[in-house]
Backbone as ProteinMPNN parsed JSONL, in Angstrom:
{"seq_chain_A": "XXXXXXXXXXXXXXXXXXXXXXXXXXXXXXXXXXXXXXXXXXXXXXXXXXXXXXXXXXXXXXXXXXXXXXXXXXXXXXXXXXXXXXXXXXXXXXXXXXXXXXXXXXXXXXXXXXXXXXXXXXXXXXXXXXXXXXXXXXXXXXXXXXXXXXXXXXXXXXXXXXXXXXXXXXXXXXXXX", "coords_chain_A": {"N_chain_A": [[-14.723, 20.886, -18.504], [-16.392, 17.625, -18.758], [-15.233, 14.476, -19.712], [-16.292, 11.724, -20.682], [-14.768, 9.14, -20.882], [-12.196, 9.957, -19.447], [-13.056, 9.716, -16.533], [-12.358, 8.217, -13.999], [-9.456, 7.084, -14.745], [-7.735, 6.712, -13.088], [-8.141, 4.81, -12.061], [-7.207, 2.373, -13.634], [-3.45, 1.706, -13.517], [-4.086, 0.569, -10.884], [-5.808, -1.555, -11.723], [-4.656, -2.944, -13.608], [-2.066, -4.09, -12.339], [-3.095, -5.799, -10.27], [-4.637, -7.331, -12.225], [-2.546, -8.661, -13.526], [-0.565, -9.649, -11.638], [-2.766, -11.726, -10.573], [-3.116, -13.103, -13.378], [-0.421, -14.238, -13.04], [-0.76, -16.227, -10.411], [-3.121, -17.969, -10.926], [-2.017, -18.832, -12.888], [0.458, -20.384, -12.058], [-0.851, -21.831, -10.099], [-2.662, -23.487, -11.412], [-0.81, -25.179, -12.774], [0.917, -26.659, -10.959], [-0.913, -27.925, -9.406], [-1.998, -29.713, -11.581], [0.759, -30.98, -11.808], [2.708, -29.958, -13.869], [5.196, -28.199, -13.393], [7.731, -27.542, -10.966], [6.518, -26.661, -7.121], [8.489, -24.823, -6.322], [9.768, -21.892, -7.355], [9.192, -21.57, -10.419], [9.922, -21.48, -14.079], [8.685, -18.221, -15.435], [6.967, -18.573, -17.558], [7.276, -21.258, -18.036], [4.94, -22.118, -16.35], [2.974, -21.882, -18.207], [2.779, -23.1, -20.258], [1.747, -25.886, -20.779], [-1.602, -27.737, -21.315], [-4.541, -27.369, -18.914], [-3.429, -24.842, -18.25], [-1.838, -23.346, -20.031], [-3.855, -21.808, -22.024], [-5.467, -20.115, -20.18], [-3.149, -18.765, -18.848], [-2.379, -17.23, -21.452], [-4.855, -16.185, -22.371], [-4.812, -14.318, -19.895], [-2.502, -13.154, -19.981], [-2.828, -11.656, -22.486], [-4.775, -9.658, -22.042], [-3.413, -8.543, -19.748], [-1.417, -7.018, -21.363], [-2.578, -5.267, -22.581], [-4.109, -3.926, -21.176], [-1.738, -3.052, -20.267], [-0.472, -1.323, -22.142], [-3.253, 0.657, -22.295], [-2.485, 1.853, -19.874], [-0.167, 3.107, -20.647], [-0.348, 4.666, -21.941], [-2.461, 6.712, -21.189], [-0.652, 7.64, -19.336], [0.52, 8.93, -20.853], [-0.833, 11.01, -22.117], [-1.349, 12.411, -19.794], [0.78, 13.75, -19.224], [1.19, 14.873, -21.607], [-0.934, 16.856, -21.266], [-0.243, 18.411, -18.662], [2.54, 18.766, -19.66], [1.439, 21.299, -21.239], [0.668, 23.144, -20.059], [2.229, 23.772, -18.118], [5.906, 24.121, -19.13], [7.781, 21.282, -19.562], [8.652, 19.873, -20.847], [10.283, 17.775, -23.974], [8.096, 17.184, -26.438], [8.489, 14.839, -28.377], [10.084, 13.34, -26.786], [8.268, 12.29, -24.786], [6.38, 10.898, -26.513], [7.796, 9.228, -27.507], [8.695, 7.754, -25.27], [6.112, 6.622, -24.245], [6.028, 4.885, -26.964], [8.147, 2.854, -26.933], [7.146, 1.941, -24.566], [4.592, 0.583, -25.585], [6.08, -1.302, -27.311], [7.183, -3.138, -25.763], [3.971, -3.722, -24.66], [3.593, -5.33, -26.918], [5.493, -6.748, -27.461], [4.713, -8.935, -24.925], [2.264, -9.63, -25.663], [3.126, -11.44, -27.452], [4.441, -13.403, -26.385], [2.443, -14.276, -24.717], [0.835, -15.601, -26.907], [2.611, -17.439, -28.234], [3.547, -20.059, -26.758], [6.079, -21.311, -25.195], [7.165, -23.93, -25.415], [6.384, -24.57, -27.99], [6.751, -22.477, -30.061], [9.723, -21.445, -30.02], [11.626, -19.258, -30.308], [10.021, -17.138, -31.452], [8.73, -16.787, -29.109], [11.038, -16.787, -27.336], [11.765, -13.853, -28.328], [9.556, -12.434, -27.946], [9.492, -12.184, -25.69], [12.052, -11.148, -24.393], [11.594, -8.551, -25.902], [9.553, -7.422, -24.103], [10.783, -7.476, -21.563], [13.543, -5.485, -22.165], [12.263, -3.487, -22.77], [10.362, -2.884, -21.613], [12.124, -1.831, -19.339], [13.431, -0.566, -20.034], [11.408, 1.78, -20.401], [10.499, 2.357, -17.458], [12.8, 3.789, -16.785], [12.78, 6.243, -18.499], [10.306, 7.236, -17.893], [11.043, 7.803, -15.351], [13.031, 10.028, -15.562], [10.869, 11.802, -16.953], [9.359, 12.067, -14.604], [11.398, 13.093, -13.137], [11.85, 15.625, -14.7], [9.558, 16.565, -14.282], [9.625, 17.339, -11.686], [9.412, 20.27, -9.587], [6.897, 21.226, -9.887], [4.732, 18.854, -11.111], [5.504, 16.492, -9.834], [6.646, 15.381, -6.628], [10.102, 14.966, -4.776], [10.429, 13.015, -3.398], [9.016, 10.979, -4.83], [10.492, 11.064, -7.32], [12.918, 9.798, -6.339], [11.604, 7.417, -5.345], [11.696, 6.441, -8.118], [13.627, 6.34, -9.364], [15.208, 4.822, -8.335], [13.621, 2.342, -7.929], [13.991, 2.087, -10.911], [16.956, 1.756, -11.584], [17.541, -0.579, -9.891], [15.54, -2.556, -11.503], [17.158, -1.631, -13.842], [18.889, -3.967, -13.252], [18.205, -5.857, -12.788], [17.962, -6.639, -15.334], [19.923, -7.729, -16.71], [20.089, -10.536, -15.487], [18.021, -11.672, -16.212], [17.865, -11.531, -18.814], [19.824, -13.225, -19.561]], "CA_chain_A": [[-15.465, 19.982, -19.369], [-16.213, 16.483, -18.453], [-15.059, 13.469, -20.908], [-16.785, 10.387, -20.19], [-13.345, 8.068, -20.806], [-11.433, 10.268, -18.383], [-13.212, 9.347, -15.445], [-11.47, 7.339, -13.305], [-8.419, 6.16, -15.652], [-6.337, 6.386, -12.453], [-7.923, 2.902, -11.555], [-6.08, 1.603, -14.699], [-2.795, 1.141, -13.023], [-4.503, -0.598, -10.322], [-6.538, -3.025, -12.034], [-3.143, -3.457, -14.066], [-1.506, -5.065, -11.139], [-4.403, -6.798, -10.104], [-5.294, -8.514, -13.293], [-1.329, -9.129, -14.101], [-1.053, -10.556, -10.618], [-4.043, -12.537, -10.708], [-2.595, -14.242, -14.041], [0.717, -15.423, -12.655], [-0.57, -16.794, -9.825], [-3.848, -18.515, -11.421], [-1.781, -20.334, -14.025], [1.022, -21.28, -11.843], [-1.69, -22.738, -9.263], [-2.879, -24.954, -12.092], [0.342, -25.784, -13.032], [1.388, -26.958, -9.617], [-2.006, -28.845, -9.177], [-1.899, -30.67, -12.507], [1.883, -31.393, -11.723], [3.516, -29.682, -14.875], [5.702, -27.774, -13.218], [7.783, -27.7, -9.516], [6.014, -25.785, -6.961], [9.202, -23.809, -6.08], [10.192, -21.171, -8.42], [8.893, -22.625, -11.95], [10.064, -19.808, -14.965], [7.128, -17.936, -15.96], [6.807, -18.924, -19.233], [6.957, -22.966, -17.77], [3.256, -22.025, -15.912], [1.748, -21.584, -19.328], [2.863, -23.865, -21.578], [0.504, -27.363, -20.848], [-3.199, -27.592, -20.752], [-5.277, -26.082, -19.315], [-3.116, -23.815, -18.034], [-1.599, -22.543, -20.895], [-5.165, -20.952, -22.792], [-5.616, -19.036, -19.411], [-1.686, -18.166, -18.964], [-2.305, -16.687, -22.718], [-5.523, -15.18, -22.108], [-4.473, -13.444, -18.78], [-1.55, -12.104, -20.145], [-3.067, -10.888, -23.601], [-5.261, -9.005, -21.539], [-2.202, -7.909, -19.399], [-0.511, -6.398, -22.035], [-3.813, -4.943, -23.45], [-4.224, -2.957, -19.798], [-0.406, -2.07, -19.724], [-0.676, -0.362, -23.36], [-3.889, 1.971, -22.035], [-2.119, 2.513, -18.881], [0.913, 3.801, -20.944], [-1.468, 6.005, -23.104], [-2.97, 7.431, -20.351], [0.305, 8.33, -18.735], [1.559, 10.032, -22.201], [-1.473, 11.674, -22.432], [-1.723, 13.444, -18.509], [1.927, 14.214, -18.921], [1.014, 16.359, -22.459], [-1.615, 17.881, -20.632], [0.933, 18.81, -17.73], [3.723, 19.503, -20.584], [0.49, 21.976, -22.13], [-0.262, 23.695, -18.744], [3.94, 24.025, -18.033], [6.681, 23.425, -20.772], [9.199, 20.929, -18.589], [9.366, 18.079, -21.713], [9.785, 18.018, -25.107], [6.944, 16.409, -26.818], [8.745, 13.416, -28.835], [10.371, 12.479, -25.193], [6.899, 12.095, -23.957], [6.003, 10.117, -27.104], [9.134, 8.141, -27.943], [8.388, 6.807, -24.052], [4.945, 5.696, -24.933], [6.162, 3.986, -28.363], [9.076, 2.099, -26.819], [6.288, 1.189, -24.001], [3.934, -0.581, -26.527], [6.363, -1.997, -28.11], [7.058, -3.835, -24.719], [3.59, -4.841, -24.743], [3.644, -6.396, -27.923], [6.337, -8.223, -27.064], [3.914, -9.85, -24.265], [1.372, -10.81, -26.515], [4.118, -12.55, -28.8], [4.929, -14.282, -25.459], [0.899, -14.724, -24.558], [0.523, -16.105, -27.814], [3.421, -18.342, -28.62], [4.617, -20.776, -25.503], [7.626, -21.725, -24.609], [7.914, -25.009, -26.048], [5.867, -24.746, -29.126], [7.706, -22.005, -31.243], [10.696, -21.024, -28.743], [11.865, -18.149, -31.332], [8.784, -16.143, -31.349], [8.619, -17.052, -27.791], [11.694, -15.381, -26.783], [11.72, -12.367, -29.202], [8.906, -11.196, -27.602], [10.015, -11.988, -23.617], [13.262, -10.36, -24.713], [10.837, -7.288, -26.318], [9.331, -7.253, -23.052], [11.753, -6.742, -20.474], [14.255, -4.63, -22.749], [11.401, -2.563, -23.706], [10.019, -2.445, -20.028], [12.956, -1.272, -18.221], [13.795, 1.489, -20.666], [9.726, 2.388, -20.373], [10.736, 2.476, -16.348], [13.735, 4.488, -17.134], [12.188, 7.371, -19.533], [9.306, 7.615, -17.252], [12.006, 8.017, -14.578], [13.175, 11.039, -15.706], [9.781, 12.443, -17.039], [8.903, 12.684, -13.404], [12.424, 14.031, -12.219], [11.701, 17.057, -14.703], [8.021, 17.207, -14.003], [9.251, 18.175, -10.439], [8.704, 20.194, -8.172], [5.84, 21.378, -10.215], [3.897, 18.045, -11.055], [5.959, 15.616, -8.766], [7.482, 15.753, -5.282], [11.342, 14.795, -4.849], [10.514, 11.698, -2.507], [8.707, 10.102, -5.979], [11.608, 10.803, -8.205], [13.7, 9.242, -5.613], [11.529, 5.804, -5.566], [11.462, 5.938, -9.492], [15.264, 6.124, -9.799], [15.893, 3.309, -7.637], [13.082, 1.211, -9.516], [14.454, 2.081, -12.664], [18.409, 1.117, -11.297], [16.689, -1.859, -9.843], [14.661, -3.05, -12.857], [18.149, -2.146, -15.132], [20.508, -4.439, -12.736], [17.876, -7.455, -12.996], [17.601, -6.859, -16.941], [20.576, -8.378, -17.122], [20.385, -12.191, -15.342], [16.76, -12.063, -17.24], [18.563, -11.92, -20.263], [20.673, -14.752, -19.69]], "C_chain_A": [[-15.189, 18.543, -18.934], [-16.25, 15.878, -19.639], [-15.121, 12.071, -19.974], [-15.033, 9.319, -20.11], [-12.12, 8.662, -20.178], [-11.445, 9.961, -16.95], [-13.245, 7.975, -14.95], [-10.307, 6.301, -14.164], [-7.386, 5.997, -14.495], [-6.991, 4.827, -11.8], [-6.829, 2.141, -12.665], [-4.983, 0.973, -14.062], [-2.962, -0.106, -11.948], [-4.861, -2.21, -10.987], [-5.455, -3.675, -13.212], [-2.452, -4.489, -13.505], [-2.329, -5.785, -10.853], [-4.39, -8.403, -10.9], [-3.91, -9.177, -13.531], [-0.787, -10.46, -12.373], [-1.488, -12.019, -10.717], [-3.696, -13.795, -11.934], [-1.226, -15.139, -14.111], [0.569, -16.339, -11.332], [-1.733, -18.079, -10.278], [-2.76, -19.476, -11.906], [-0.272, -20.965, -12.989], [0.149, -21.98, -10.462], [-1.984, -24.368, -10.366], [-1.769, -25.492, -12.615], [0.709, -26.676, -12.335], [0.193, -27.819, -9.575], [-2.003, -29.83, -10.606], [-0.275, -31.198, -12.525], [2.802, -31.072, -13.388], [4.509, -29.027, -14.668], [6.1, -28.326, -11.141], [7.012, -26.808, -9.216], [6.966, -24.686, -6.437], [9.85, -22.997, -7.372], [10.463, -21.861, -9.755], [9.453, -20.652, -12.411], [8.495, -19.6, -14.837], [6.171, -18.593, -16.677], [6.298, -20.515, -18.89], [5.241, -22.736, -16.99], [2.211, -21.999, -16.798], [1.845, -21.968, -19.907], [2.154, -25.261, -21.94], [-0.872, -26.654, -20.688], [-3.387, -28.332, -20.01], [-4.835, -24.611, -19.025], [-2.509, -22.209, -19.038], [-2.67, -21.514, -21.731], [-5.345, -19.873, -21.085], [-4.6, -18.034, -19.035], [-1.764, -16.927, -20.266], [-3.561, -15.457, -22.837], [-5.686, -14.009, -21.497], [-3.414, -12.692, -19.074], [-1.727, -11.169, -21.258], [-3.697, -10.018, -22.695], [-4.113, -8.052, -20.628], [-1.677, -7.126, -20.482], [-1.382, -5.496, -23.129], [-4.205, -3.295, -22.362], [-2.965, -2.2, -19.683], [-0.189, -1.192, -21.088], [-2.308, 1.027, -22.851], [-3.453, 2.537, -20.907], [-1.221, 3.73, -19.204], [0.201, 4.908, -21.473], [-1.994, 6.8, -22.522], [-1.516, 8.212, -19.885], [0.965, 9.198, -19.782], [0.189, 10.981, -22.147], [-2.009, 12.773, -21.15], [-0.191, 14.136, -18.724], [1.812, 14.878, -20.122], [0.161, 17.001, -21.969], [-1.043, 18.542, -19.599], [1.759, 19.565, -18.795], [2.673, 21.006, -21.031], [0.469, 23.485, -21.171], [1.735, 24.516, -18.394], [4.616, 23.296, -19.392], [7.591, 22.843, -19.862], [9.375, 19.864, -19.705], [9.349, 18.581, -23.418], [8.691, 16.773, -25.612], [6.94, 14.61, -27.641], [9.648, 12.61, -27.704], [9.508, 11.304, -25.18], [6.649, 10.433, -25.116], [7.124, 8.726, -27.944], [8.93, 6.853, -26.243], [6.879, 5.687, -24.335], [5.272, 4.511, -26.185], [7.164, 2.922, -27.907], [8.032, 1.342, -25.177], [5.054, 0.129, -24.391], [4.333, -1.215, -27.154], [6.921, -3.106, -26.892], [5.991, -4.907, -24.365], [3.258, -5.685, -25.646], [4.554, -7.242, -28.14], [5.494, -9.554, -25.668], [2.885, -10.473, -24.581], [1.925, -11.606, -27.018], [4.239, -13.723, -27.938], [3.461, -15.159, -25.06], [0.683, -16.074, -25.692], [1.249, -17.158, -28.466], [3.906, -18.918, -27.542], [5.7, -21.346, -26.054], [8.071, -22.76, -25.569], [7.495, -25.174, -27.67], [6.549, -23.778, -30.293], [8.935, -20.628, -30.209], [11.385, -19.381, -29.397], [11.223, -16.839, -30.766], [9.064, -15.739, -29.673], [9.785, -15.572, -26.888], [12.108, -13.68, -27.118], [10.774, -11.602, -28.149], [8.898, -11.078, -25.791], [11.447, -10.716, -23.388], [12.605, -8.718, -24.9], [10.782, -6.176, -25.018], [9.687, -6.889, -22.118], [12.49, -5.721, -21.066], [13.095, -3.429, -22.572], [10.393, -1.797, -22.283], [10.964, -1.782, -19.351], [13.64, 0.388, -19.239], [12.812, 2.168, -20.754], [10.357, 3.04, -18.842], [11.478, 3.861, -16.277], [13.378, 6.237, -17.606], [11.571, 7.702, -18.609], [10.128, 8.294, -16.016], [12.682, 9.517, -14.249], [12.572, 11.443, -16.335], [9.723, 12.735, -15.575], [10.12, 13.536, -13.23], [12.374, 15.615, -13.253], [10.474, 17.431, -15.224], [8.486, 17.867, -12.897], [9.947, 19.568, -10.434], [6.924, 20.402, -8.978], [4.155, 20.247, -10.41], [4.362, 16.884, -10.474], [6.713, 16.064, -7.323], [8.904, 14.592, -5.241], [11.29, 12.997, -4.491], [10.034, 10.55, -4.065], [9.842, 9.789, -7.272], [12.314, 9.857, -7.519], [13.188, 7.776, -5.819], [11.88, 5.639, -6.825], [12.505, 5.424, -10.137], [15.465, 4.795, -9.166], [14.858, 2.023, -8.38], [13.273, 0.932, -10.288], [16.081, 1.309, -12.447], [17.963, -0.412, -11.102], [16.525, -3.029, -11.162], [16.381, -3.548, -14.275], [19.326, -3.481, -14.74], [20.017, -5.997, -13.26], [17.651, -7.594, -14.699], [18.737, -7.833, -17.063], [20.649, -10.14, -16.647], [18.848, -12.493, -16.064], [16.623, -12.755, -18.397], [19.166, -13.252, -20.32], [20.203, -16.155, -19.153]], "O_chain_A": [[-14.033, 18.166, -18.739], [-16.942, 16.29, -20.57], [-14.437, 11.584, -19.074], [-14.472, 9.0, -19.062], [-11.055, 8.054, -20.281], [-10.458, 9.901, -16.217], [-13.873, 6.977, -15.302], [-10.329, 5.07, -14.187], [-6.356, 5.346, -14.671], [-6.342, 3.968, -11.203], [-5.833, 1.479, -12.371], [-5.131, -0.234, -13.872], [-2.411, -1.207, -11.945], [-4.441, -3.358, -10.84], [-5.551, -4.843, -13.587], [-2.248, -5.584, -14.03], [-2.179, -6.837, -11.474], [-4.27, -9.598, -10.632], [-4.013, -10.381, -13.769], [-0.753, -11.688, -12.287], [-0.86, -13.066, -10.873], [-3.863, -14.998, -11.735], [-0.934, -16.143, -14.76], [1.481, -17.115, -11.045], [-1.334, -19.215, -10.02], [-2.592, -20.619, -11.482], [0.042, -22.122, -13.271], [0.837, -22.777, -9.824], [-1.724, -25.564, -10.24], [-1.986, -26.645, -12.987], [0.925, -27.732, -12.928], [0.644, -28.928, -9.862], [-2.009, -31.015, -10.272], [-0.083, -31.972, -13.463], [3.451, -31.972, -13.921], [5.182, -28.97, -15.697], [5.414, -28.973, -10.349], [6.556, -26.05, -10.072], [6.436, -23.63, -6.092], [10.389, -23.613, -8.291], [11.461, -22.473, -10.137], [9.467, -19.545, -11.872], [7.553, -20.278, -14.428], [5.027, -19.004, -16.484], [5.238, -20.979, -19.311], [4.408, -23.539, -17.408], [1.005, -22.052, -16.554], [1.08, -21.627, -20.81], [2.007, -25.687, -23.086], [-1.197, -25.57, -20.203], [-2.957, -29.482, -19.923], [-5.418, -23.567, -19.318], [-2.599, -20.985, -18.948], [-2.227, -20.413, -22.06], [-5.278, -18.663, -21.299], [-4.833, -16.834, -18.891], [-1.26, -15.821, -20.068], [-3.423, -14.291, -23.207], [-6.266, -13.003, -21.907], [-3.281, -11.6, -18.522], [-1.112, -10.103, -21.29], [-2.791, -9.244, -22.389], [-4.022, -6.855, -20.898], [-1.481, -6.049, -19.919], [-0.978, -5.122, -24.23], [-4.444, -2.132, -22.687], [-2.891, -1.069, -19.201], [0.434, -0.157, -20.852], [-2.188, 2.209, -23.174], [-3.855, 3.679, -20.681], [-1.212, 4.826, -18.645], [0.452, 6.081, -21.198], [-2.176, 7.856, -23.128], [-1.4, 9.41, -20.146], [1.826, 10.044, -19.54], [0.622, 12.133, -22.142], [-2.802, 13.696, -21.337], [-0.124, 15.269, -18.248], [2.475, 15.904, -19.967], [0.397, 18.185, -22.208], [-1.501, 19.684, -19.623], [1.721, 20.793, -18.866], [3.415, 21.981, -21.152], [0.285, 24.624, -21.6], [2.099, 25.683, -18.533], [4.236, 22.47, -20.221], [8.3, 23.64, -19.249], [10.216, 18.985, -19.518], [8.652, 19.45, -23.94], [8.614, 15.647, -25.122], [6.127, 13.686, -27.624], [9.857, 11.4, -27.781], [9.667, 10.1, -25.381], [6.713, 9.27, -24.717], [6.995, 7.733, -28.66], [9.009, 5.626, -26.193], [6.752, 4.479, -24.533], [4.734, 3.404, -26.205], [7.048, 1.898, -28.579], [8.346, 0.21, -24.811], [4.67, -0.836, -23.73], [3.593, -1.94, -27.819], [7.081, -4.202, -27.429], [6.176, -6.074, -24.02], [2.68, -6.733, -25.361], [4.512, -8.262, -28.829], [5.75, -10.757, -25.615], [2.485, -11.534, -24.103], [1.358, -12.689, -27.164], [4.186, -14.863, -28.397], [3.371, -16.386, -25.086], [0.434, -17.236, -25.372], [0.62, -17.844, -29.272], [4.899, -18.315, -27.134], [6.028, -21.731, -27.176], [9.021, -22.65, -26.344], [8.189, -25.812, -28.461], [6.861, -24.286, -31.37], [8.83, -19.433, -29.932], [11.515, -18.458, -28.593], [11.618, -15.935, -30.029], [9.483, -14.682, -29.201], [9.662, -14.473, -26.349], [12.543, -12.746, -26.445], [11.033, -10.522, -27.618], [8.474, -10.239, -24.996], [11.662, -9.828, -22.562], [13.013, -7.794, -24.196], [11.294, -5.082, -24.778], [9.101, -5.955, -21.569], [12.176, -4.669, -20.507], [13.507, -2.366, -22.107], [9.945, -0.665, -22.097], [10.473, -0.951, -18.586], [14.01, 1.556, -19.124], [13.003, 3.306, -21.184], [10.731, 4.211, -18.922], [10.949, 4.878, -15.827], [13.772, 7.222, -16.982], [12.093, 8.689, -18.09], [9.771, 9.437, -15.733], [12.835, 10.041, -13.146], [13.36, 11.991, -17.107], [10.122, 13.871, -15.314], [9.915, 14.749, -13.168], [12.777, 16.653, -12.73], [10.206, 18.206, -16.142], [8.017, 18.997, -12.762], [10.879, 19.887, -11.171], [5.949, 19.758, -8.593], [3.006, 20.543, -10.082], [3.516, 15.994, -10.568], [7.284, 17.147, -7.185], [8.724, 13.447, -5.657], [11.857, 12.066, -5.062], [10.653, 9.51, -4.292], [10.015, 8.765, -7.932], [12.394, 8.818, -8.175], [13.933, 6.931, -6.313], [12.5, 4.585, -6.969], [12.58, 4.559, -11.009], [15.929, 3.816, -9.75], [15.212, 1.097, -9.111], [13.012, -0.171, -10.768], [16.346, 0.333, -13.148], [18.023, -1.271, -11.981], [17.214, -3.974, -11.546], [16.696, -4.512, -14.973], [20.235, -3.902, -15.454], [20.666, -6.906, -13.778], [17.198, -8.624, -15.2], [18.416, -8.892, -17.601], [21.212, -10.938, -17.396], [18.629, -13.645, -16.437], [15.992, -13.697, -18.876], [18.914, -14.163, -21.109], [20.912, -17.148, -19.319]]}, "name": "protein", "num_of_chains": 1, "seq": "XXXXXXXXXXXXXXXXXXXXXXXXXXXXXXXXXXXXXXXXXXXXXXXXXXXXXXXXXXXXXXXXXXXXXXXXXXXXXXXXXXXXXXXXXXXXXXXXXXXXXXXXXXXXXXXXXXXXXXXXXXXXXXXXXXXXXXXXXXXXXXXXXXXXXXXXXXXXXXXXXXXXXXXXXXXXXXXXX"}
């Protein structure tokens, strides 16, 4: 049976990267051209906080974090159809990964939506959300694949995912600080 909103959700991830991409380098271009920032390694957050950069910084990332919530949804929802087909997960795994992944990106709207200098609080609650909430998404997913395999992954993918996920947890910490 074909379902119209199945076909082609594996672009999602792509146009994920893409569009997330696309809005850190946009707003720190205008940053750098209107002189609000250096052009060597500005924070993030400093690329989006003047106009005009900031309304596109905010736009590009609401949308970011709009794309990385159906990406996650998609990925909870091929991995219960996998879990359905084979039993390798339990089912509030699957969905405890998803829930602690949207709550990641609603920490990037908080960040979209509140800059830096204007209510610094908000601001970092939801950058803080964000990474915390990202690298234990990384993590979970991490070992979803390692006991999807051999059946719905191959060894060599667990292998990158672990080191992404080690990765991801080593830089959580100078993020934080």
């Amino acid at each position: 049976m074909v379902v119209w909103c199945r076909d082609g959700v594996a672009v999602l991830p792509c146009v994920l990267v893409i569009w997330s991409s696309a809005a850190f380098i946009a707003s720190y271009i205008f940053a750098v051209l209107e002189g609000h920032v250096v052009p060597f390694v500005p924070y993030i957050s400093d690329t989006g906080t003047c106009v005009p950069e900031s309304g596109l910084f905010g736009f590009m990332i609401s949308v970011t974090a709009m794309l990385g919530a159906a990406t996650m949804y998609a990925r909870y929802k091929v991995i219960q159809a996998q879990n359905l087909r084979i039993s390798f997960l339990s089912d509030w795994f699957n969905l405890t990964s998803l829930l602690i992944g949207v709550l990641g990106c609603i920490g990037m709207g908080l960040v979209a939506s509140f800059q830096e200098t204007s209510v610094t609080t908000v601001h970092d609650v939801g950058a803080l959300l964000t990474f915390t909430c990202g690298v234990a998404y990384i993590c979970l997913q991490s070992i979803i694949t390692l006991k999807a395999c051999p059946q719905w992954s191959k060894k060599r993918i667990c292998y990158i995912r672990m080191t992404i996920s080690m990765i991801s947890f080593i830089a959580l910490f100078p993020s934080i600080l």
